[in-house]
N, C-alpha and C positions, 0 to 999 in steps of 0.2 A: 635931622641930626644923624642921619644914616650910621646908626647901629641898631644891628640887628636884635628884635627882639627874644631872639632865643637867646642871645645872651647874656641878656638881664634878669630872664625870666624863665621859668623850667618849662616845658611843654603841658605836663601833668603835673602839677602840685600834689597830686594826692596818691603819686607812685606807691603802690604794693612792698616798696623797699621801707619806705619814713614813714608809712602811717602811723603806725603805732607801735610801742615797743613790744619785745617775743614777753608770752607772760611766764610767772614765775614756773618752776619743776617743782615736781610735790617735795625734792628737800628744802629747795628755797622759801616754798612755803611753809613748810614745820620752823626752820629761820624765824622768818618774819613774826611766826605766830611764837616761837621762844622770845624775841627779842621785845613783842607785845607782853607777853605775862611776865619777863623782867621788870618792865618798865612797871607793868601794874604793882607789881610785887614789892618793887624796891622804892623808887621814889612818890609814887601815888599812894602807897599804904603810907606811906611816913607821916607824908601830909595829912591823910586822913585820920590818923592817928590822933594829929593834934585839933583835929573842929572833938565839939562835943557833940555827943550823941543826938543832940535835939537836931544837928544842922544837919546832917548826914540825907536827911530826906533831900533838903536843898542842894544838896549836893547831886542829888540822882538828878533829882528836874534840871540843875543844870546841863549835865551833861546829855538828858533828850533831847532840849531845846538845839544842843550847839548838832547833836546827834539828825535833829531834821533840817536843820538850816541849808541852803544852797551855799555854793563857796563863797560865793560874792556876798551874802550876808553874814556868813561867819567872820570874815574878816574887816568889817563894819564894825560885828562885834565885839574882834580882839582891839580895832581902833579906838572904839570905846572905852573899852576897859583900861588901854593902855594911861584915858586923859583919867577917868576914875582914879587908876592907881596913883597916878603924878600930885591928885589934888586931897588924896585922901587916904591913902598909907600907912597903916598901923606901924610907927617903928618896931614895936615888940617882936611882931609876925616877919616884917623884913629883915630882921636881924635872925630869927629862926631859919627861915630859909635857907639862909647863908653856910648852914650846914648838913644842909639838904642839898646831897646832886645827884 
């Protein structure tokens, strides 16, 4: 086929340029960690707001579970969840949501 394979293919794939992206500056991370306790603050208290008090345990466990999973089985488990929600959907609760963003 005489083309060459440096031109299909990089010499080093694993150049010191792409490895990995630069990490965050400690302002980027006060960011990140604002834009975290927004999110806790504003739309995951709402939610929580409305389980009752008995669920709120379940609520922890779930979030260790998703908290130890590998990626590839976390999103197994939003796959799951996604046929749960389709087949089993409280109107009331989706209709709540809706005012929750």
């Amino acid at each position: 086929m005489d083309i060459p394979i440096s031109s299909i293919c990089k010499d080093n794939p694993y150049d010191d340029i792409e490895a990995l992206p630069k990490l965050p500056s400690d302002s980027e991370k006060r960011n990140i960690d604002s834009h975290k306790n927004s999110y806790i603050s504003d739309r995951t208290a709402r939610i929580l707001k409305k389980l009752d008090y008995t669920e709120l345990p379940m609520v922890d466990e779930l979030i260790v579970d998703l908290y130890v999973l590998d990626n590839i089985t976390r999103r197994a488990l939003f796959e799951y969840a996604k046929i749960l929600r389709r087949n089993h959907t409280s109107p009331e609760r989706a209709a709540d949501l809706k005012y929750i963003k």
